[in-house]
C-alpha positions as CSV (number, residue, x, y, z in Angstrom):
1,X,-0.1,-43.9,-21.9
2,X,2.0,-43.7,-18.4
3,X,0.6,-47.0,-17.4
4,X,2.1,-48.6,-21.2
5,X,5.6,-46.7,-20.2
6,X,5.1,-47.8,-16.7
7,X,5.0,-51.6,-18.2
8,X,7.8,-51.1,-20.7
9,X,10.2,-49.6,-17.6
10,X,9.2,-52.7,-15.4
11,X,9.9,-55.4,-18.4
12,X,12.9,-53.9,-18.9
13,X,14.0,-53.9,-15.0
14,X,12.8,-57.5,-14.8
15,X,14.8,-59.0,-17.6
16,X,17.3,-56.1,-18.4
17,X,20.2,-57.9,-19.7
18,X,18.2,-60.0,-22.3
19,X,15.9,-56.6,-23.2
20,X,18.9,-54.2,-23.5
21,X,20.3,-56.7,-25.7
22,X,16.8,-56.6,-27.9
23,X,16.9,-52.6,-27.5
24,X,20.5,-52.7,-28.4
25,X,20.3,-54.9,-31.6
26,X,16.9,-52.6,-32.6
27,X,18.9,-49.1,-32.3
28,X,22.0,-50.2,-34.0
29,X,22.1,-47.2,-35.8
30,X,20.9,-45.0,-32.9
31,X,23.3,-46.4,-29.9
32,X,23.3,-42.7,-28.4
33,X,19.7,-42.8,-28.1
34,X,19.4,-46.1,-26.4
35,X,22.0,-45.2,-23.7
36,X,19.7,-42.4,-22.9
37,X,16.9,-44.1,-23.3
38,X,17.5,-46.5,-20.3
39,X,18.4,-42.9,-17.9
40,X,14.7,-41.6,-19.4
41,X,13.5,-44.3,-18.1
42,X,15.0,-44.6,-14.5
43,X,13.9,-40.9,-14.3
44,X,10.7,-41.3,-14.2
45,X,10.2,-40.6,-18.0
46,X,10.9,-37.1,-17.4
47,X,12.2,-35.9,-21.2
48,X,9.8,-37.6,-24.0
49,X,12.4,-36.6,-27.0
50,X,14.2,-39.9,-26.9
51,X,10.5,-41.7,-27.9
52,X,9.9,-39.7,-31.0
53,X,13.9,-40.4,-32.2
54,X,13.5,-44.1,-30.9
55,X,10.1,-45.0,-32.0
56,X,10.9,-47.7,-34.9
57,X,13.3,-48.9,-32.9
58,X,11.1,-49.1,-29.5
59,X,8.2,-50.7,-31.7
60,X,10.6,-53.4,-33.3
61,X,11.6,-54.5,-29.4
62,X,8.1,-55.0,-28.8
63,X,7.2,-56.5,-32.0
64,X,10.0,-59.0,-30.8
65,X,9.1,-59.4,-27.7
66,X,5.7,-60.3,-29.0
67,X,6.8,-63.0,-31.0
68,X,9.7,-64.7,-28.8
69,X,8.8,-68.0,-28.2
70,X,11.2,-68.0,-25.4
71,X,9.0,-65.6,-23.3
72,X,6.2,-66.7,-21.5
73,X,2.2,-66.1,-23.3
74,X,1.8,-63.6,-20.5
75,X,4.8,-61.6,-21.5
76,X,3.9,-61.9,-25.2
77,X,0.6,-60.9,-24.9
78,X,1.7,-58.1,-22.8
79,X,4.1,-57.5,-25.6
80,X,1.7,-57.2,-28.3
81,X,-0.4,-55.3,-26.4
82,X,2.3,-52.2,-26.0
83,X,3.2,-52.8,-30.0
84,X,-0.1,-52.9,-30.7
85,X,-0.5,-49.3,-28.2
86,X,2.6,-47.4,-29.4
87,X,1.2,-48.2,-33.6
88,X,-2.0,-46.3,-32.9
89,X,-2.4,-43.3,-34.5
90,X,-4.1,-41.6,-31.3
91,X,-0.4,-42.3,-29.8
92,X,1.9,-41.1,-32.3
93,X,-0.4,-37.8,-32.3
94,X,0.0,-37.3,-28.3
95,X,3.7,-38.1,-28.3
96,X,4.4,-35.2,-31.4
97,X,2.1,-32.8,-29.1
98,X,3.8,-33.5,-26.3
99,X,7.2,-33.3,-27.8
100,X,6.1,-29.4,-28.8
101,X,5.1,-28.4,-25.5
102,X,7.7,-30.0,-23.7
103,X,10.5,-28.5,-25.8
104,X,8.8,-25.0,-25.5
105,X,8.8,-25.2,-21.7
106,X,12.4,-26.6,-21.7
107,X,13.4,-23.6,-23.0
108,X,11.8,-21.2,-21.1
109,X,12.9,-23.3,-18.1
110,X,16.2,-23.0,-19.8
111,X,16.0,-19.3,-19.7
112,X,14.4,-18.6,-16.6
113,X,17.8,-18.2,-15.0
114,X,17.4,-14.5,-15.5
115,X,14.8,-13.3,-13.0
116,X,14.7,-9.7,-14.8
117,X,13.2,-11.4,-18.1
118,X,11.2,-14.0,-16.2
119,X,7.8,-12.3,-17.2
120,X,8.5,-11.4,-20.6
121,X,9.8,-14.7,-21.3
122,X,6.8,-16.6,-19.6
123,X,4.6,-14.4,-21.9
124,X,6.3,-15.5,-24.5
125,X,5.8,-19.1,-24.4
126,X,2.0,-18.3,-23.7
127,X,1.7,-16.9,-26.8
128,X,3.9,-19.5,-28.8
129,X,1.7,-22.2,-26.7
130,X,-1.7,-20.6,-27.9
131,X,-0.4,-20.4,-31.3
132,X,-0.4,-24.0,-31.6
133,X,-4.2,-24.1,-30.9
134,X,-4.5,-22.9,-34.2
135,X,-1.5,-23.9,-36.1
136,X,-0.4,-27.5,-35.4
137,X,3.4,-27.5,-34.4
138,X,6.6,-28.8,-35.8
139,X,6.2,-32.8,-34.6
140,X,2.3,-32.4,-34.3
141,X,2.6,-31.7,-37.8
142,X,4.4,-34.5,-38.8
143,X,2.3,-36.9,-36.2
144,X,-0.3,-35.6,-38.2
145,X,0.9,-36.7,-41.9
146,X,2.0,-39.8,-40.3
147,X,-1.7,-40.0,-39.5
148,X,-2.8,-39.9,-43.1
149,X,-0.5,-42.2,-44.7
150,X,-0.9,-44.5,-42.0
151,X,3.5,-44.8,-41.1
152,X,5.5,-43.6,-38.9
153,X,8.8,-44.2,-38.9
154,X,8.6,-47.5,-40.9
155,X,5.8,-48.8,-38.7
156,X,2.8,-49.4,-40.1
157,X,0.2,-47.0,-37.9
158,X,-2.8,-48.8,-36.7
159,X,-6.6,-46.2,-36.3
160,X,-7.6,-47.7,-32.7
161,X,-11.3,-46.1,-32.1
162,X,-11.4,-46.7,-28.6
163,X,-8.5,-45.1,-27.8
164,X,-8.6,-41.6,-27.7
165,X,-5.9,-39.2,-28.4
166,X,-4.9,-35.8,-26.1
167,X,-7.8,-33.2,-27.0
168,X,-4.9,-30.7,-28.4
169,X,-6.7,-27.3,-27.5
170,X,-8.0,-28.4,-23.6
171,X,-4.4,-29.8,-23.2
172,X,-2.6,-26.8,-24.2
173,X,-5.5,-24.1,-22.6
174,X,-4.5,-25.9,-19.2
175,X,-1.1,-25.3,-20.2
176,X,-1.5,-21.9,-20.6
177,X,-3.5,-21.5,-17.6
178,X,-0.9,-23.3,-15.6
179,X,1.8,-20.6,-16.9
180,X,-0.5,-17.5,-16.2
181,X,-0.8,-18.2,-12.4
């Protein structure tokens, strides 16, 4: 998936004016996110939030892109290839996951300002962390109903079989592990 963002972040440095304009005209309604969308982006994309609030609006650019017949076949293909990517299934699952354990370590991050409560906080998020081994969180839970109706956010999800999704429980065991040591 980095190597898909990695491709998006360079299209958009290439050609920015044209593709902030596409961006733009795709998030009319979400102008806050796509400001911030551009500073996720330059940083590496350090905060995934702004892809699950973004998503219709990311896969429209593509879809597009895909289709400009001003672009190059290169670019298109590319294009379709990272509309195609971003409608799988496997995708949408690994971005709610992500979203759940990147907002629980945000907030222990958050609150790790206190050194006194810096065990018991860290504890804490191992146990919320482990929960969702057996209990699918907030946006796992919906990537997981958009998974059976085959939508997401208006766009229709493709099943891609040979592209496999985060295994949820070795994911968050390392995690977990990670946070013990």
């Amino acid at each position: 998936m980095h190597n898909k963002l990695l491709n998006l972040f360079l299209y958009h440095k290439i050609f920015p004016n044209k593709n902030q304009r596409e961006l733009s005209k795709a998030c009319q309604e979400l102008e806050v996110q796509f400001l911030q969308i551009g500073r996720v982006l330059d940083m590496q994309f350090a905060k995934c939030s702004h892809c699950v609030d973004c998503y219709g609006a990311l896969y429209a650019v593509f879809k597009a892109a895909a289709d400009d017949p001003d672009s190059d076949a290169k670019t298109r293909s590319k294009m379709k290839g990272l509309a195609k990517h971003l409608a799988s299934v496997q995708v949408v699952n690994d971005i709610g996951l992500m979203y759940d354990i990147l907002q629980e370590l945000s907030s222990l991050s958050l609150e790790l300002v206190t050194p006194d409560k810096a065990g018991r906080l860290v504890k804490r998020t191992i146990r919320v962390l482990e929960s969702f081994i057996d209990n699918p969180s907030e946006h796992l839970s919906e990537a997981n109903t958009a998974k059976e109706h085959f939508e997401c956010k208006t766009v229709e999800l493709l099943d891609i079989v040979k592209q496999k999704a985060i295994d949820r429980q070795q994911f968050i065991q390392s995690v977990v592990d990670n946070l013990r040591l």
